[in-house]
C-alpha beads as a LAMMPS data file, in Angstrom:
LAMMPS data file: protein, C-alpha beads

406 atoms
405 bonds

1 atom types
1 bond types

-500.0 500.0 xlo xhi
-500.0 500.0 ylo yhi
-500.0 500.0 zlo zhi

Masses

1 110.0

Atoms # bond

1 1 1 16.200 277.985 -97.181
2 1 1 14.628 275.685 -99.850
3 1 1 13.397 272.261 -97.927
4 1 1 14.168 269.040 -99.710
5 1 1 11.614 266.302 -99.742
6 1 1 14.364 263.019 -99.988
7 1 1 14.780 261.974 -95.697
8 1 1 18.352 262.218 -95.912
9 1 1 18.187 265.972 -97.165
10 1 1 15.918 266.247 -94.093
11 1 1 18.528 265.224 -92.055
12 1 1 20.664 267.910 -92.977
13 1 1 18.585 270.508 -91.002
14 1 1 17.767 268.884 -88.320
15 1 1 17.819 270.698 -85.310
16 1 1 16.657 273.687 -87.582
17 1 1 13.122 274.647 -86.760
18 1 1 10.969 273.950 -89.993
19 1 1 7.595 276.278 -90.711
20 1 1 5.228 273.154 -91.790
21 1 1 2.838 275.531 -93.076
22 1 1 5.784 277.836 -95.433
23 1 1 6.974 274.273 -96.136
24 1 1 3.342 272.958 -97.758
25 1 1 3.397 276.103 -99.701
26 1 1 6.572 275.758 -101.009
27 1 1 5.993 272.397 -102.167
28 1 1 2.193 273.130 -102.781
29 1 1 0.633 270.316 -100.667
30 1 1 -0.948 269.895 -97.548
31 1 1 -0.474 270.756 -94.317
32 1 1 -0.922 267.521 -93.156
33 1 1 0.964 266.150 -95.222
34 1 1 4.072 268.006 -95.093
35 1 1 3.567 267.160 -91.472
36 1 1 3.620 263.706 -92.263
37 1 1 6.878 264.323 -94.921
38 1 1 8.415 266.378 -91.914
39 1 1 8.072 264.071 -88.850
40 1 1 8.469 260.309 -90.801
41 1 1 11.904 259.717 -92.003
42 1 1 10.498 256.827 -94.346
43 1 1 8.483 259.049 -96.615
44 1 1 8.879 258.177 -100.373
45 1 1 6.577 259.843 -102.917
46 1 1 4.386 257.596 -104.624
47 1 1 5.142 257.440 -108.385
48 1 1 1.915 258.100 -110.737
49 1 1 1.135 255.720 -113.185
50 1 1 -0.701 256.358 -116.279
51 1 1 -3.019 254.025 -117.255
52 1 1 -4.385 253.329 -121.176
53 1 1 -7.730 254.551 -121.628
54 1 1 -10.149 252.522 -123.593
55 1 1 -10.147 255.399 -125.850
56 1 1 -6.586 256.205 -126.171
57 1 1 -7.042 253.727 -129.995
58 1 1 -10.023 255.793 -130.857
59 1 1 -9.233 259.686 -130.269
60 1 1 -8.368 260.834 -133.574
61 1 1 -11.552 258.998 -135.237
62 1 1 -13.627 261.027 -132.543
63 1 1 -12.069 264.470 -132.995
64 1 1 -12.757 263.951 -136.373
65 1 1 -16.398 262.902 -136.508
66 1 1 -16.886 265.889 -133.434
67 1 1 -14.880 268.909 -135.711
68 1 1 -16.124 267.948 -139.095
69 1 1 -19.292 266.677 -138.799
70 1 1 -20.648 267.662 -135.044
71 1 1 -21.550 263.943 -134.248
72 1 1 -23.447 263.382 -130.958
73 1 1 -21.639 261.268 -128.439
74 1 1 -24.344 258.312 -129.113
75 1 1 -23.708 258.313 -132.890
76 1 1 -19.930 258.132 -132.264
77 1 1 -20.302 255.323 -129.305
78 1 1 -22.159 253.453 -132.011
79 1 1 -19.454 254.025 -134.635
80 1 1 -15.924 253.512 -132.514
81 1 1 -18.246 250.099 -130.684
82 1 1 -18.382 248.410 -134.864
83 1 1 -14.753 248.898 -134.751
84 1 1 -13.729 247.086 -131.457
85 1 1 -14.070 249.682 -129.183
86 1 1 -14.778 247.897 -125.350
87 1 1 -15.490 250.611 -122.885
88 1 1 -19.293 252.531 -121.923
89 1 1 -21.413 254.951 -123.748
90 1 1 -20.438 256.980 -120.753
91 1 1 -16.908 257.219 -121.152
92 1 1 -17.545 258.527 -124.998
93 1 1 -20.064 261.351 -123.627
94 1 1 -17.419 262.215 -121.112
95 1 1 -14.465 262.482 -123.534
96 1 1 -16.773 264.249 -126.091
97 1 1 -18.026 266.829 -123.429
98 1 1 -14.322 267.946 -122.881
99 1 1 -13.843 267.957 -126.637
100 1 1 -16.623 270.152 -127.386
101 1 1 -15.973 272.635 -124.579
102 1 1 -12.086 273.316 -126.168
103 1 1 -13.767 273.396 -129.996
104 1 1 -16.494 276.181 -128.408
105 1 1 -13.369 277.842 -127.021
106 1 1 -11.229 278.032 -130.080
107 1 1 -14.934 279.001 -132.105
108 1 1 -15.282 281.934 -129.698
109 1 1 -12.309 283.122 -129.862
110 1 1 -12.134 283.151 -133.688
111 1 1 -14.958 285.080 -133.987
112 1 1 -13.980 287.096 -131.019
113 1 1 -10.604 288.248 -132.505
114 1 1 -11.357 288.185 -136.464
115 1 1 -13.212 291.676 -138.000
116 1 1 -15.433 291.251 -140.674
117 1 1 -15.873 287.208 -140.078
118 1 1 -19.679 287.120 -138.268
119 1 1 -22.749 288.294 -137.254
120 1 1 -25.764 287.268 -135.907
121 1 1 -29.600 287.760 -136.312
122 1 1 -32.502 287.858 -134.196
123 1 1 -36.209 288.910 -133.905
124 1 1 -38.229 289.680 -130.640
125 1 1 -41.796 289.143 -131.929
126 1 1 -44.982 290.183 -130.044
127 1 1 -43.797 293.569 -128.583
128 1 1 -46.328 295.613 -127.203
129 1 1 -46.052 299.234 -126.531
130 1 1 -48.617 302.292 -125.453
131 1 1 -48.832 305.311 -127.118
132 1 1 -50.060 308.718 -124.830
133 1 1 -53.795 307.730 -125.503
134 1 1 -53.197 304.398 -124.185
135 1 1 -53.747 302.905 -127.718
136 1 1 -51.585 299.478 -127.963
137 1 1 -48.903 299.102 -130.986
138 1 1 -48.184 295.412 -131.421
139 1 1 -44.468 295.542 -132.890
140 1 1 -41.457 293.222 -133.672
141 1 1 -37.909 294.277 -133.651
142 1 1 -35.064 293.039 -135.459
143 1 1 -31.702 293.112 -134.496
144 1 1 -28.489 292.425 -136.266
145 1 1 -24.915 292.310 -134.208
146 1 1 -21.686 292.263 -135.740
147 1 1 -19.996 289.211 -133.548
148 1 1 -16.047 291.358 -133.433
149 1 1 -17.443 294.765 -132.603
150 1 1 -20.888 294.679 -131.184
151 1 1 -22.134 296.967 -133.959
152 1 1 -25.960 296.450 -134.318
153 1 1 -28.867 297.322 -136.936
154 1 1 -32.352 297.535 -135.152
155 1 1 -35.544 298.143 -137.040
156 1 1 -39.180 298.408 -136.229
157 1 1 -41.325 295.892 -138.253
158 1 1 -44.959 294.653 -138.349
159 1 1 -44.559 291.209 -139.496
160 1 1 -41.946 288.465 -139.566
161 1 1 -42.695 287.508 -143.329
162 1 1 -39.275 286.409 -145.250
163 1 1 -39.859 289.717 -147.417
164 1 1 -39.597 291.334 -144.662
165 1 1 -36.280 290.221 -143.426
166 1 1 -34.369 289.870 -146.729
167 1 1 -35.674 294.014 -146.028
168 1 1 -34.081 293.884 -143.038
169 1 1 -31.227 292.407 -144.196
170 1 1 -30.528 294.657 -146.854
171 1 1 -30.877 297.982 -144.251
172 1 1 -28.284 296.187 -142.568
173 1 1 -25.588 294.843 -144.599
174 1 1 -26.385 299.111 -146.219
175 1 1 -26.182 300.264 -142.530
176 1 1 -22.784 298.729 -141.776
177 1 1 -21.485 299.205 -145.364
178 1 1 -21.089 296.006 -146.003
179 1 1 -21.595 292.099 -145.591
180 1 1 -19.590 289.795 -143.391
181 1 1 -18.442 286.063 -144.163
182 1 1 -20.979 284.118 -142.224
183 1 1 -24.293 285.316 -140.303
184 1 1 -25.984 283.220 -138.130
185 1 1 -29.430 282.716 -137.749
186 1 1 -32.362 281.253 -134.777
187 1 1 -34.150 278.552 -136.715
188 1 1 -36.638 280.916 -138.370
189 1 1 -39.237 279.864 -140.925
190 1 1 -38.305 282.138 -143.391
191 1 1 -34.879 281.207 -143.432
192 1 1 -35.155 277.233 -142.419
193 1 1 -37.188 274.024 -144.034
194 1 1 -35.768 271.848 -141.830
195 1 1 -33.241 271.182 -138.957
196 1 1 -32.339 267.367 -137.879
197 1 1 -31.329 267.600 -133.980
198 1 1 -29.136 264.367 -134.472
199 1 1 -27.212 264.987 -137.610
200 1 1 -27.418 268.903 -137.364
201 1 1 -28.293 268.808 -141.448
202 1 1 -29.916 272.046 -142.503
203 1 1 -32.113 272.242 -144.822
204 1 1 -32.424 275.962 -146.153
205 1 1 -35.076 278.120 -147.771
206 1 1 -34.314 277.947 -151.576
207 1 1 -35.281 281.929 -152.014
208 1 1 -33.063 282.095 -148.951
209 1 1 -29.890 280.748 -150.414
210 1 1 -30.401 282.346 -153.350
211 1 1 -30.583 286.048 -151.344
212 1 1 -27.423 284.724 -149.348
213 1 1 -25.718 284.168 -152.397
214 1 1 -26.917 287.772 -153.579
215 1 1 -25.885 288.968 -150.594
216 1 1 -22.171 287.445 -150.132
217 1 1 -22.255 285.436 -146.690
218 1 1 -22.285 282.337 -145.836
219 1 1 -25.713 281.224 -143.879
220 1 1 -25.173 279.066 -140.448
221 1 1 -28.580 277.829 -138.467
222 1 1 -28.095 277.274 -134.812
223 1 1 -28.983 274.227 -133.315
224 1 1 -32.517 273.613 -132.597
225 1 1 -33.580 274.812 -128.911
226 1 1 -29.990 276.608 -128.358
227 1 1 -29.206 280.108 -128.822
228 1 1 -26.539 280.940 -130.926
229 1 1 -24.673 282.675 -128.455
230 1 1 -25.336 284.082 -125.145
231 1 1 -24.377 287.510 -126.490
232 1 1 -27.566 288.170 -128.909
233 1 1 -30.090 287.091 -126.375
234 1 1 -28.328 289.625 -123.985
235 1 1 -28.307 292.500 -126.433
236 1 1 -32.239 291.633 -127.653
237 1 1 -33.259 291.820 -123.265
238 1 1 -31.661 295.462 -123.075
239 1 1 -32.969 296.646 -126.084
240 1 1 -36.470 295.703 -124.922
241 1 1 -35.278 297.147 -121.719
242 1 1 -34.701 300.708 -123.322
243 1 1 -37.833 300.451 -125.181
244 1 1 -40.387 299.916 -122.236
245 1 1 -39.375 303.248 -120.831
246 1 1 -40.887 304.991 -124.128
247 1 1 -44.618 303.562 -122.958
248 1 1 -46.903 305.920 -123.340
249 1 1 -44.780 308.435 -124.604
250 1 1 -45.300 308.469 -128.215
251 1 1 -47.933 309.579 -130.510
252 1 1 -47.860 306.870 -133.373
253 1 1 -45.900 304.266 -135.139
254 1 1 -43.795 306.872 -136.994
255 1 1 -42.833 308.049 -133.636
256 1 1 -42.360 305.137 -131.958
257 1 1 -39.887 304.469 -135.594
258 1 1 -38.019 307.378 -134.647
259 1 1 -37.117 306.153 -131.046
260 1 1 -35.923 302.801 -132.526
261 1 1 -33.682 304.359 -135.033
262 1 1 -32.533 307.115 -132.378
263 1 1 -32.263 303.804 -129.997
264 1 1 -29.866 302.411 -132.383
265 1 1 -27.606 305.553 -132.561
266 1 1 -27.096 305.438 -128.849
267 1 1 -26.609 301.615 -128.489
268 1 1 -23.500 302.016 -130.992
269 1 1 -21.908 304.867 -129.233
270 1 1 -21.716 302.959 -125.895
271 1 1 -19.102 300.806 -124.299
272 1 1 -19.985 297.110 -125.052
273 1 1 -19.021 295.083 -122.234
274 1 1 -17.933 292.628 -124.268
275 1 1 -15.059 294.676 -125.706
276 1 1 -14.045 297.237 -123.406
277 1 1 -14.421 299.598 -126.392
278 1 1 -17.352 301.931 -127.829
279 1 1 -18.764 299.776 -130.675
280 1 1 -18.920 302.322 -133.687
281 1 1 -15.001 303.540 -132.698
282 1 1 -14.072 299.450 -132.447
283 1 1 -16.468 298.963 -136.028
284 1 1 -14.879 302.043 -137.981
285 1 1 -10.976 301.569 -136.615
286 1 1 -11.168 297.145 -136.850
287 1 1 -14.125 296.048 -138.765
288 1 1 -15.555 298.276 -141.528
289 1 1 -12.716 297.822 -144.055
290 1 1 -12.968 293.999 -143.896
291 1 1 -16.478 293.455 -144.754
292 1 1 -17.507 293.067 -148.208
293 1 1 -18.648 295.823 -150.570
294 1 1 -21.607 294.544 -152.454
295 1 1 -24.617 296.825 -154.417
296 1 1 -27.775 296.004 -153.136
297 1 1 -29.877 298.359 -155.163
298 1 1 -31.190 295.602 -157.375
299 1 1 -32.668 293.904 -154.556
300 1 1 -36.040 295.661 -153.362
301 1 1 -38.349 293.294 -151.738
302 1 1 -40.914 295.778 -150.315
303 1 1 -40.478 299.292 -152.430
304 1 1 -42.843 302.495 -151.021
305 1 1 -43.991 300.531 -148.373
306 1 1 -46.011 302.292 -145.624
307 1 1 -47.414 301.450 -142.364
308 1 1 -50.742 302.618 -141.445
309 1 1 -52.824 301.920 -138.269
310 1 1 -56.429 300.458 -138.477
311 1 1 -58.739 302.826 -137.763
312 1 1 -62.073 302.115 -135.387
313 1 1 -64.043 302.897 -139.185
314 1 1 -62.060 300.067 -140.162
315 1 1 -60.084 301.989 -142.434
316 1 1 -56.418 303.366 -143.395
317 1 1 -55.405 306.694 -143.950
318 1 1 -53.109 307.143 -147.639
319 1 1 -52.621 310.452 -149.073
320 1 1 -55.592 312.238 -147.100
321 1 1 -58.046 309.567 -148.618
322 1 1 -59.631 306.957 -146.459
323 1 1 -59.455 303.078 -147.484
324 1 1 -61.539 300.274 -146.245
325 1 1 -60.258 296.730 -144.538
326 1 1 -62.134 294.083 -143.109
327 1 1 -63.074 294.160 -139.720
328 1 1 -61.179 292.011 -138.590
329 1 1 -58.587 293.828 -138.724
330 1 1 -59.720 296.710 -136.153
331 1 1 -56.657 298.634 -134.857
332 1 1 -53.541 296.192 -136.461
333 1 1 -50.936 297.482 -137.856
334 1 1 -50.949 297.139 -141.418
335 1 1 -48.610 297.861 -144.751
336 1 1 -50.074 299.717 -147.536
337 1 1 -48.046 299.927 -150.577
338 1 1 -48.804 301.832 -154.012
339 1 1 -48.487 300.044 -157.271
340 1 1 -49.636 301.952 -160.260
341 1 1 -52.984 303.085 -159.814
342 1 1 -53.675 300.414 -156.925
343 1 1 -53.707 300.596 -153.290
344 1 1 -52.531 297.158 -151.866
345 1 1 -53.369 296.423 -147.685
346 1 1 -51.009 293.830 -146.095
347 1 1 -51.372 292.124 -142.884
348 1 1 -48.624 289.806 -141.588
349 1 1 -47.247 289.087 -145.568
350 1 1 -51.190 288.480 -146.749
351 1 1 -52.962 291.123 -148.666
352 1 1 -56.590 291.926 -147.002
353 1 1 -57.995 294.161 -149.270
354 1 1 -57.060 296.282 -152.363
355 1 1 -58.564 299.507 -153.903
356 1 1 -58.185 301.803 -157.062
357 1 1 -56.225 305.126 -156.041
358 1 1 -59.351 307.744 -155.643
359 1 1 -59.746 311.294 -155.204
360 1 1 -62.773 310.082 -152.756
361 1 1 -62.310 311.156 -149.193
362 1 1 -64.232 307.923 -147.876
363 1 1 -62.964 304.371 -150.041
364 1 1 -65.626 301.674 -148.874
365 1 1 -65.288 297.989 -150.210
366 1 1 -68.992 297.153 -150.203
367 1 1 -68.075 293.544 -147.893
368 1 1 -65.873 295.974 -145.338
369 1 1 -68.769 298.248 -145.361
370 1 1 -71.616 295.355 -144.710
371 1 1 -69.429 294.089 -141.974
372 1 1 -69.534 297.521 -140.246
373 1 1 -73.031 297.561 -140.916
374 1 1 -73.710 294.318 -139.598
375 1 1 -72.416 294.846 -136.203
376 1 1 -73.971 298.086 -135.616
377 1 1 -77.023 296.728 -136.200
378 1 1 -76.944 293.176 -135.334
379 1 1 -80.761 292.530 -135.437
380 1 1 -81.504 294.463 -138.682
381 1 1 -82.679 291.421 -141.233
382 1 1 -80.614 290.834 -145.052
383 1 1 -82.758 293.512 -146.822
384 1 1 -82.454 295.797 -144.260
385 1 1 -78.741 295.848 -144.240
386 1 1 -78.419 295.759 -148.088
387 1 1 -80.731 298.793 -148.322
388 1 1 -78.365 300.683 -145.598
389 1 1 -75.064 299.522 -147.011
390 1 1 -76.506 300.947 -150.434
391 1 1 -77.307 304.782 -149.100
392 1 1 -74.409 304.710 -147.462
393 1 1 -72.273 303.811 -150.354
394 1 1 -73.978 306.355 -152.543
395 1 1 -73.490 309.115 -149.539
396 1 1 -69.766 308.358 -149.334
397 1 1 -69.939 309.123 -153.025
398 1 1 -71.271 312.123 -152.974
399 1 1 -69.338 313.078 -149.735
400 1 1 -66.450 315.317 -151.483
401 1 1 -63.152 314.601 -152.543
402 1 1 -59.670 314.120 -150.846
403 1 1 -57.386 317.002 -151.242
404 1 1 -53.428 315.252 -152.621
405 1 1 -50.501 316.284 -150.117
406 1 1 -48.699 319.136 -151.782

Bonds

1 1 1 2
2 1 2 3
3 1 3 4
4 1 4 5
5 1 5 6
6 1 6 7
7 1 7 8
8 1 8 9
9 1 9 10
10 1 10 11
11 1 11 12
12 1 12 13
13 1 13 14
14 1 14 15
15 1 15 16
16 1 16 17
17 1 17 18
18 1 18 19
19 1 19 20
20 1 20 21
21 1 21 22
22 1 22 23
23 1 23 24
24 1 24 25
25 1 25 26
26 1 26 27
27 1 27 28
28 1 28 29
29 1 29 30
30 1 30 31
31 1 31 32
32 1 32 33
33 1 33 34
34 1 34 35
35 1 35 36
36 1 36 37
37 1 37 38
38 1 38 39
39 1 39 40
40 1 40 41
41 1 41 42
42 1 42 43
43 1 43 44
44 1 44 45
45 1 45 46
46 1 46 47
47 1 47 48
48 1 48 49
49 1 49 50
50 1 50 51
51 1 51 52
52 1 52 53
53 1 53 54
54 1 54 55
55 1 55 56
56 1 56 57
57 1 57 58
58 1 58 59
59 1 59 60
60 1 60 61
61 1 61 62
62 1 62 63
63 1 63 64
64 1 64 65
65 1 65 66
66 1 66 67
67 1 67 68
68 1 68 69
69 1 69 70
70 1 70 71
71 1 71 72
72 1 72 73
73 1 73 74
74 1 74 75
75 1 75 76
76 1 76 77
77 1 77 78
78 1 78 79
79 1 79 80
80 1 80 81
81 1 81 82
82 1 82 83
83 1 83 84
84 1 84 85
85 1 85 86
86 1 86 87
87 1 87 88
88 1 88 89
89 1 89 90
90 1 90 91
91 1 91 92
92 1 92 93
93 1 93 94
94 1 94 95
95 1 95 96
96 1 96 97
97 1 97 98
98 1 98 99
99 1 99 100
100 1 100 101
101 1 101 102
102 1 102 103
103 1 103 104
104 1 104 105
105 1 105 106
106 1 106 107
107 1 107 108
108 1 108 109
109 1 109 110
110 1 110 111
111 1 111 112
112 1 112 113
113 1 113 114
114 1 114 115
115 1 115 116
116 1 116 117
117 1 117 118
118 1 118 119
119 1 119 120
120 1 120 121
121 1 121 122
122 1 122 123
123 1 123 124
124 1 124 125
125 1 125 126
126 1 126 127
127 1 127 128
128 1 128 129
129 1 129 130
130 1 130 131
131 1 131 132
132 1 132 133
133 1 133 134
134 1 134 135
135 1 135 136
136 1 136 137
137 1 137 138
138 1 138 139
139 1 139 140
140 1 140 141
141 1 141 142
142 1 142 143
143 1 143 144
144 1 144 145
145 1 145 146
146 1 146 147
147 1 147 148
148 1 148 149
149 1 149 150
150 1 150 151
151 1 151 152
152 1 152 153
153 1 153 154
154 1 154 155
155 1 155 156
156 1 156 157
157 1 157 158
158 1 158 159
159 1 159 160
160 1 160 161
161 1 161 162
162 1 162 163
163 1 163 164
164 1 164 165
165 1 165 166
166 1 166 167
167 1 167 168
168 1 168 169
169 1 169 170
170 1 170 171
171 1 171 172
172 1 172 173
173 1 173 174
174 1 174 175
175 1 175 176
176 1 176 177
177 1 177 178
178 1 178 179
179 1 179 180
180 1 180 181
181 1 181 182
182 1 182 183
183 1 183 184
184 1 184 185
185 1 185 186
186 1 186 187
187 1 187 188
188 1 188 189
189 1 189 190
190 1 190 191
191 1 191 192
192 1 192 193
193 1 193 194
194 1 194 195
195 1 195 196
196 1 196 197
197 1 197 198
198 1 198 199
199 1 199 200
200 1 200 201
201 1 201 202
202 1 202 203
203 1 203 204
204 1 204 205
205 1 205 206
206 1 206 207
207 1 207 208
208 1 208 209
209 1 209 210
210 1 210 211
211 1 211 212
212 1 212 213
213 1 213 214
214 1 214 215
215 1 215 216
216 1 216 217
217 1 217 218
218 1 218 219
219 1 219 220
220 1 220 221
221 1 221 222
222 1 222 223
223 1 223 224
224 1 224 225
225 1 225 226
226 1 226 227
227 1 227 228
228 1 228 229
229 1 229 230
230 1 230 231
231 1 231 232
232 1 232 233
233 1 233 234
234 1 234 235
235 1 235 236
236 1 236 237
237 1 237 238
238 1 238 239
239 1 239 240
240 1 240 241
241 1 241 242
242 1 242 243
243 1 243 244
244 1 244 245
245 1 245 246
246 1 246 247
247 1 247 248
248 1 248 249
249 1 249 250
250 1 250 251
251 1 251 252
252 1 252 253
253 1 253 254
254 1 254 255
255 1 255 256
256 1 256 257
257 1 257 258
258 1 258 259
259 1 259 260
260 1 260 261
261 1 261 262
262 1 262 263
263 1 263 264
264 1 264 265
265 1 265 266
266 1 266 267
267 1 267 268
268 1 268 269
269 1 269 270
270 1 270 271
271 1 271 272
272 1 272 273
273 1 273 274
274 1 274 275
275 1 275 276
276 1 276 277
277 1 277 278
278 1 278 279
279 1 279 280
280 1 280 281
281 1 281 282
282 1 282 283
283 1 283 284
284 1 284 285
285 1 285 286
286 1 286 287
287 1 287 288
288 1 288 289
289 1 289 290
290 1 290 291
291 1 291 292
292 1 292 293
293 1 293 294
294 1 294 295
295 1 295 296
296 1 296 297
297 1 297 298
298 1 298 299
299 1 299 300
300 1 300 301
301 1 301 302
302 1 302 303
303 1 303 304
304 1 304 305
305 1 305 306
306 1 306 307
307 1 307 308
308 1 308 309
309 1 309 310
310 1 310 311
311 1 311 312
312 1 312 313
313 1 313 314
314 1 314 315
315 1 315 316
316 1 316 317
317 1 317 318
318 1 318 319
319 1 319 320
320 1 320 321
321 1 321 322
322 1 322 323
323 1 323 324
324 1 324 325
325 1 325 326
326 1 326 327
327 1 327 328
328 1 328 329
329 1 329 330
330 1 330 331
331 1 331 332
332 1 332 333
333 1 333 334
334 1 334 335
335 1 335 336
336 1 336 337
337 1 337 338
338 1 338 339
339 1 339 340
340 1 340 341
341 1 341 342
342 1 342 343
343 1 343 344
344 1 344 345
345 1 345 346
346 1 346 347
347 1 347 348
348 1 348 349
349 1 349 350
350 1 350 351
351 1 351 352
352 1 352 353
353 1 353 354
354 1 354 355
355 1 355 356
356 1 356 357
357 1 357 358
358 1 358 359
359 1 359 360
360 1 360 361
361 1 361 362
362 1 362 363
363 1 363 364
364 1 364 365
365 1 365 366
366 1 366 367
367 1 367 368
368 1 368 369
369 1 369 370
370 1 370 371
371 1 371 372
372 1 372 373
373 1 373 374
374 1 374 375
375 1 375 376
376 1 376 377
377 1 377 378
378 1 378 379
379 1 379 380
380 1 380 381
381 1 381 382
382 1 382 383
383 1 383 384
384 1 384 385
385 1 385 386
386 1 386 387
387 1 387 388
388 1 388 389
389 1 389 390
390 1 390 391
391 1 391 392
392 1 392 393
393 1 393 394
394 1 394 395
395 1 395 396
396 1 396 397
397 1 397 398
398 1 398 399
399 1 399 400
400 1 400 401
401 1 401 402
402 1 402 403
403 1 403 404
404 1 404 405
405 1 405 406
């Protein structure tokens, strides 16, 4: 039997024994209080009143400046107070704080539940790994999520230099067959000039728009000092997570290459918790068919590009010939890259030494080889290490040739 909460309905059952506690849940208050409602025959529900809010004159001017501009709480407090707006700074914050959470909402789930609309980039720098010799790699990975279906692109890189990630970018978009509407990017050097915290006005790299544009998507910074999304940061720990197991299990960098890229297979073919789903089945079934088709082959920012390890000679092996660097660059990882008839050493983007293609087994630069000299005899005096870099040289000459990979 439903209980009424007017006195004279009350009335009615009386001499009926009433379950306070079944009667608070029915009317979802209380037990005390339905006690009170029960036992006082002069109860009489308070009417609610709404009061106007200072801001009640100024919403739509603030969902505005919040949706199309992403104006901080101050800079609209400023703006509503020139047009006769009385209340605190701390009202405005408040009412903008409840604003933004329902915009974030209605952004997630856009993103969430539209294939083909966004994905995000990232790039865990300083990544050290062990190979069986105990011999450390110092790598960076890059990693590229579809936002819908958790599909990623990982690759193995030596330097963060923008040639290298328009690279990167371009295995990707390849990878997944195709580019999305909008990728979103940590505020990285090689993609931002500038970033203003207050007025969120980016600033990008001109060769960056102009690969965007190349590319098909649209290019969206996150803010300063915020991730873009929880999601990436998560996916970027368990990768490094998976790769820390593969210390001193590999042999070289081309090894340690082929664990990333068989890391990557894996990662796609498991549930993402995100989705409930597997992410290649969710990517092939939902997503593939909505991301744009484009031809990339024009673009080719780093063409025969190899990576070679620094050797304690302070050299690189290419094509069974040996290659001289400075020594400063003692067991780096470094790019070497063929052009013509010239061997060309990068480190980090910057070129460190260059060489004519030889048939020579041992390449010296005559500065690479008086550094070496130098330090292996640290008290020898000018003349003495001129007259040893010179035998040497002439030795090294003489020493044979390098026999070309059949």
């Amino acid at each position: 039997m439903s209980i009424s909460k007017t006195s004279n309905e009350r009335k009615e059952v009386k001499g009926v024994k009433i379950n306070i506690s079944e009667y608070a849940r029915q009317n979802n208050i209380s037990w005390n209080t339905a006690k009170r409602r029960l036992t006082s025959g002069s109860y009489r529900r308070k009417r609610k009143i709404n009061k106007k809010s200072k801001l009640d004159d100024y919403m739509e001017i603030i969902e505005v400046k919040l949706t199309n501009y992403n104006c901080s709480a101050t800079a609209i407090y400023y703006f509503i107070k020139e047009k006769g707006y009385t209340g605190s700074l701390s009202l405005v914050i408040k009412q903008v704080s409840k604003m933004k959470a329902k915009l974030h909402k209605k952004a997630t789930l856009r993103v969430e539940t539209t294939p083909g609309l966004q994905a995000q980039v990232d790039w865990k720098e300083t990544v050290t790994l062990r190979t069986k010799d105990k011999e450390e790699y110092t790598i960076n990975i890059f990693l590229y999520v579809l936002s819908y279906s958790k599909f990623k692109y990982i690759e193995l890189t030596v330097d963060r230099t923008q040639k290298t990630l328009f690279t990167c970018m371009k295995h990707a978009i390849e990878y997944c067959g195709g580019s999305p509407e909008e990728i979103w990017f940590d505020n990285m050097k090689t993609v931002v000039d500038s970033h203003d915290i207050n007025t969120n006005e980016v600033k990008f790299n001109d060769k960056f728009i102009q690969f965007a544009k190349d590319c098909q998507f649209k290019a969206i910074a996150c803010k300063p000092y915020r991730p873009c999304t929880k999601g990436i940061a998560e996916n970027v720990a368990k990768l490094m997570n998976r790769l820390q197991v593969y210390n001193d299990e590999f042999e070289d960098y081309d090894e340690l290459n082929a664990i990333v890229k068989r890391l990557n297979t894996n990662l796609n073919l498991e549930v993402s918790q995100a989705t409930n789903r597997v992410c290649v089945e969710l990517f092939e079934e939902n997503e593939k068919e909505y991301l744009a088709k484009i031809n990339l082959d024009h673009l080719n920012f780093k063409p025969n590009v190899e990576i070679r390890k620094v050797s304690n000679e302070s050299m690189v092996m290419y094509e069974n010939a040996k290659y001289s660097v400075p020594t400063e660059y003692l067991h780096e990882l470094v790019e070497v890259q063929r052009k013509d008839n010239q061997l060309y050493i990068h480190y980090k983007g910057k070129e460190i030494a260059c060489h004519t293609i030889s048939t020579k087994r041992f390449n010296y630069r005559k500065n690479d080889l008086t550094e070496i000299v130098k330090t292996t005899f640290p008290n020898a005096s000018e003349a003495s290490i001129e007259q040893k870099v010179e035998e040497r040289l002439q030795g090294y000459d003489c020493f044979g040739k390098a026999r070309k990979r059949k």
